[in-house]
C-alpha atoms as one frame of an Amber mdcrd trajectory, in Angstrom:
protein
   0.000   0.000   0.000   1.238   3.580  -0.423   3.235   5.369   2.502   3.353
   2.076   3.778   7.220   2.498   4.298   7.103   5.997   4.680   7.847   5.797
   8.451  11.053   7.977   9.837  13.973   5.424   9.325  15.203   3.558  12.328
  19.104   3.324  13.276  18.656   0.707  15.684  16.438  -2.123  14.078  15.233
  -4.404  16.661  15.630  -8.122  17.507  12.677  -9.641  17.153  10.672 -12.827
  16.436   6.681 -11.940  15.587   3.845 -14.898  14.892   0.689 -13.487  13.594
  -2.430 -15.225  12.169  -5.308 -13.665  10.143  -8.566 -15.618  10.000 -11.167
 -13.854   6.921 -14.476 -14.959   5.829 -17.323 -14.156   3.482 -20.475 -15.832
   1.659 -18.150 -18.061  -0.080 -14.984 -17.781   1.022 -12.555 -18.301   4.213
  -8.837 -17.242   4.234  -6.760 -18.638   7.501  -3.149 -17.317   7.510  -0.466
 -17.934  10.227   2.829 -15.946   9.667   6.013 -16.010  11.421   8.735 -12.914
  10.687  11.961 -13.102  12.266  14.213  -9.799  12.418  17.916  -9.333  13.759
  20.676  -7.240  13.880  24.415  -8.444  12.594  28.269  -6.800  13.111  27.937
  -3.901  10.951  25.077  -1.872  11.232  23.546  -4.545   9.259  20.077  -6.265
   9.711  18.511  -9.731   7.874  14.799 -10.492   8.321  13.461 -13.586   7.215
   9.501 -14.374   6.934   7.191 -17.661   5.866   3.309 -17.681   5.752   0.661
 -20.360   4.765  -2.545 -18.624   3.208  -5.251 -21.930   3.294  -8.137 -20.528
   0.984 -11.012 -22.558   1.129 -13.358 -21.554  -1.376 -16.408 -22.249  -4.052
 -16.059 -18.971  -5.854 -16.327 -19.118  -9.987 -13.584 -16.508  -9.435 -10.898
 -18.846  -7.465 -11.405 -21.699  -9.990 -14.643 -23.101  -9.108 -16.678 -24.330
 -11.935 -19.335 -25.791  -9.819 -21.171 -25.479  -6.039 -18.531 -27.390  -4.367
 -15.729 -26.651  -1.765 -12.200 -26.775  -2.034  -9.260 -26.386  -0.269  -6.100
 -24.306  -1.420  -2.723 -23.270  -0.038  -0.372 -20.415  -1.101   3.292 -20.244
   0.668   5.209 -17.349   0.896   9.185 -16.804   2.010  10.871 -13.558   2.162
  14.082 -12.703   3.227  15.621  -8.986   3.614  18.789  -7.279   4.114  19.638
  -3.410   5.509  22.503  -1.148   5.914  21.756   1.708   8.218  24.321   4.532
   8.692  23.347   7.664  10.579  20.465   9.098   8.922  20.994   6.970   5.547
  19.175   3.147   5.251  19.249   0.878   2.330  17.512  -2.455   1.766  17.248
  -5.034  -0.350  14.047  -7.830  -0.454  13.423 -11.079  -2.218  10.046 -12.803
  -2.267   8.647 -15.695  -3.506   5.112 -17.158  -3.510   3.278 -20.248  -4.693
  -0.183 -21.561  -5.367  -1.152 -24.730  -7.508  -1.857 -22.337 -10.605   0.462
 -18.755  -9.510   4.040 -18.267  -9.064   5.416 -15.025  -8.456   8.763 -13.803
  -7.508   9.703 -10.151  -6.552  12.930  -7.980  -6.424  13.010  -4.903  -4.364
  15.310  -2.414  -3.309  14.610   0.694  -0.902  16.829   4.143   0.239  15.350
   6.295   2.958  17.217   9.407   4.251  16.579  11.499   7.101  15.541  14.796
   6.922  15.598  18.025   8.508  16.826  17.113  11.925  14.959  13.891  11.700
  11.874  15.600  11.750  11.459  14.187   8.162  12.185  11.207   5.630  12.513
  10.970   2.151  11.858   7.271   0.907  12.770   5.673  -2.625  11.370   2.297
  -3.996  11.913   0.147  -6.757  11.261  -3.726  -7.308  10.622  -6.024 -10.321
   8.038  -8.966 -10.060   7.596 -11.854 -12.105   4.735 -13.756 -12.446   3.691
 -17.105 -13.856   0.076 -18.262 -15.017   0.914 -21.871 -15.422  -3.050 -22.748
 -16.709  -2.590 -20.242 -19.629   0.200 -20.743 -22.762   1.464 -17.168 -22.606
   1.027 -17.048 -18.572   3.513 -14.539 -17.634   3.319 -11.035 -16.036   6.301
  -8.913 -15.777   6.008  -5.545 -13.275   8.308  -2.208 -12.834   7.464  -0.506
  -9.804   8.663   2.629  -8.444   8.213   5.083  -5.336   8.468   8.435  -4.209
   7.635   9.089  -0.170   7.996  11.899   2.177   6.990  12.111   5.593   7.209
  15.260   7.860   6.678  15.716  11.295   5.126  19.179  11.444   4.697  19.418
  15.204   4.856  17.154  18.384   0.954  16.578  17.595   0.850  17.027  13.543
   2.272  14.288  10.910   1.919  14.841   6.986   2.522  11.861   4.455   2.751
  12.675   0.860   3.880   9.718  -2.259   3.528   8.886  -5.793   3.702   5.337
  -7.137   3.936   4.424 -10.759   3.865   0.926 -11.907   4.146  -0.590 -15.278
   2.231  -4.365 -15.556   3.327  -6.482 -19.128   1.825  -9.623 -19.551  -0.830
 -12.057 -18.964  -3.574  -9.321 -16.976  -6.377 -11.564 -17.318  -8.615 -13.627
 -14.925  -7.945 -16.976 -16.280 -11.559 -18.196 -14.349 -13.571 -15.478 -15.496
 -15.569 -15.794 -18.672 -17.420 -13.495 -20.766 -20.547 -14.441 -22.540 -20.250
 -15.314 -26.158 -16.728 -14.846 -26.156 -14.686 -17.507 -23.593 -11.897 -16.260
 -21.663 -11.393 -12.592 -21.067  -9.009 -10.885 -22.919  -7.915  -7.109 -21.624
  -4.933  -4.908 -22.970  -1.494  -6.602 -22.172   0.409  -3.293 -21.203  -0.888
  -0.830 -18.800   0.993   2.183 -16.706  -0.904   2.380 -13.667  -0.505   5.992
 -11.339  -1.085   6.083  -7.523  -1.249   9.577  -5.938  -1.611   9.618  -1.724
  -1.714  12.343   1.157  -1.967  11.740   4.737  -2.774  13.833   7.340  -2.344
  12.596  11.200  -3.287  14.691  14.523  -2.726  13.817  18.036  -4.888  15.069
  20.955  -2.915  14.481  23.788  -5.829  16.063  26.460  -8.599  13.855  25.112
  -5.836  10.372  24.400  -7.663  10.571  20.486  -5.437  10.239  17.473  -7.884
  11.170  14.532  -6.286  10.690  10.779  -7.449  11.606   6.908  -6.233   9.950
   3.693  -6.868  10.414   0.346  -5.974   8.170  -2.548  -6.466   8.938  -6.508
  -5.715   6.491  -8.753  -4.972   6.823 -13.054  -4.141   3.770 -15.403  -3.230
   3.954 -19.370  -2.614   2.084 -22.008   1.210   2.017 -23.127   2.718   0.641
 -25.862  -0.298  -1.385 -26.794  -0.856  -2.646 -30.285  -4.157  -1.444 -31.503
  -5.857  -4.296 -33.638  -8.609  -4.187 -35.574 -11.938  -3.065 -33.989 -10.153
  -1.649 -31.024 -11.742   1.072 -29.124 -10.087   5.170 -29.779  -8.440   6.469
 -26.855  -6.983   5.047 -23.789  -7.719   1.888 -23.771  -7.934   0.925 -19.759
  -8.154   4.723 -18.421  -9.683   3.694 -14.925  -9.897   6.643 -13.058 -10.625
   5.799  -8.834 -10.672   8.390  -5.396 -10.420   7.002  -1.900 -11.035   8.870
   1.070 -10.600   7.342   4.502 -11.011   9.053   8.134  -9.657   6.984  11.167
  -9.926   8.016  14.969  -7.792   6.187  17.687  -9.094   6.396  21.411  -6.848
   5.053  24.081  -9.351   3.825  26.631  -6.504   2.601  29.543  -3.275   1.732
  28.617  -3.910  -1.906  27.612  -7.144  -0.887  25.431  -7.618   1.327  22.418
 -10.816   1.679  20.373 -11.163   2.377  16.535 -13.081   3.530  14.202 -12.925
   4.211  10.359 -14.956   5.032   7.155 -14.090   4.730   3.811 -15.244   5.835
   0.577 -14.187   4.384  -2.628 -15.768   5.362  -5.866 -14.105   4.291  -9.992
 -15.016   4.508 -13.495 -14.681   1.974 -16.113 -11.976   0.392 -18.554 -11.988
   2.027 -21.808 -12.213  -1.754 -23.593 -14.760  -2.402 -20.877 -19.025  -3.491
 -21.988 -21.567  -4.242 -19.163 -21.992  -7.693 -19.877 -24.600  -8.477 -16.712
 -27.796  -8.723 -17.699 -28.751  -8.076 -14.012 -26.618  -4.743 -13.269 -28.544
  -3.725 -17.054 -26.142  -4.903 -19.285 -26.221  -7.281 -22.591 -24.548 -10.666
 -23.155 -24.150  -9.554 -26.368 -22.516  -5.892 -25.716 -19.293  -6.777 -27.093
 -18.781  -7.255 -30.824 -17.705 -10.592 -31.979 -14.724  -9.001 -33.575 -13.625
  -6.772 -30.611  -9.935  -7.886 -29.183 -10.573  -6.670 -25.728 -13.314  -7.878
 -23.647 -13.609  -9.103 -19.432 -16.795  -9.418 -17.356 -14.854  -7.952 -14.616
């Protein structure tokens, strides 16, 4: 998520061992996911961390693979091992990941520099990684991704923090749902290159009198089309062009000093794909919407 590692660098990284679990369920799906994270220090003013999870999805969503109203069972693992220099008011890192499903591999590169700031009142954070992705279920099942970050936090008072980043990441590749079908046409078939834009502000307050931390974001979002070959009966202008605002207020309230209650609202709102035809029938669309010529299609 953005600003997610746009927290003040720290020159003395902790030892630590952390075991977390996340249980999640809906209508037709339940997500259980124990974690363990291990982070030390070395000779050097070096740190490693090292972390493994199990996801166990158990699901009978059309979406996760399900052809048919019956349960199954499904288990993603994830390792990921780090590595940090920190020097004074200078930190760089280094991350590999890797993850696997029966039918998703994905592997991920990532390198980060944060620097200090006006008397450590401030940071300045720089991201980049590479991920790549396999599909095995479809021939060409490959997605390839850039990603890079800008970050700034500033402490503007003992009581006032402001968050600011920009995010832009390029996606190549296999972009489809490989269990999603569109009426009269099979297997959905989106643009394979799109430059996606993330724009974020945060603004945090502390009351110290009243033990309430109360917090605003905002998130706008931009994709395009780049580089994409334009076949036949595609449609003019950008071709994915989703346009999406989020705005989210938190409050903290510390109720003793073992207890803290929270509350949040969000509100998301986002447009269409260019490509993109309301195939649902129920939301007021047509099965037949698309034309049996058109390259692009999804009933996403």
């Amino acid at each position: 998520m953005l600003l997610a590692d746009g927290a003040v660098a720290q020159t003395q990284p902790i030892n630590r061992v952390s075991m977390r679990g996340v249980y999640y369920r809906e209508a037709s799906t339940r997500i259980i996911e124990p974690m363990v994270q291990v982070t030390t220090t070395v000779p050097g003013d070096f740190d490693v961390g090292a972390t493994f999870l199990v996801d166990a999805v158990t699901s009978a969503s059309v979406a996760a693979g399900v052809t048919e109203d019956k349960v199954f069972t499904e288990f993603r693992k994830e390792a990921a091992f780090s590595l940090g220099y920190t020097h004074d008011d200078t930190r760089v890192a280094g991350a590999f990941r890797y993850s696997a499903e029966p039918d998703y591999y994905s592997r991920t590169i990532g390198l980060n520099l944060m620097q200090a700031v006006l008397e450590d009142t401030g940071s300045l954070s720089i991201n980049a990684a590479y991920a790549d992705d396999t599909v095995p279920v479809l021939s060409n099942g490959r997605m390839r991704t850039l990603f890079t970050g800008l970050f700034y936090t500033q402490a503007l008072s003992p009581t006032w923090l402001l968050q600011a980043g920009y995010e832009a990441i390029f996606v190549a590749g296999t972009l489809e749902n490989p269990y999603i079908r569109v009426p009269n046409k099979g297997r959905e078939s989106p643009p394979r290159k799109r430059l996606r834009h993330v724009a974020a502000v945060r603004v945090a307050k502390y009351l110290p009198t009243l033990s309430l931390g109360l917090q605003l974001h905002y998130r706008a979002y931009y994709d395009q089309s780049a580089g994409v070959d334009r076949p036949p009966n595609a449609p003019e202008g950008n071709l994915w062009g989703v346009v999406a605002h989020t705005i989210e207020g938190r409050a903290y309230k510390l109720l003793s000093r073992d207890f803290e209650a929270r509350a949040s609202y969000r509100y998301y709102t986002q447009g269409a794909a260019g490509f993109w035809c309301n195939t649902d029938p129920t939301r007021g669309g047509r099965t037949d919407c698309y034309d049996p010529f058109d390259p692009f299609y999804s009933a996403d």
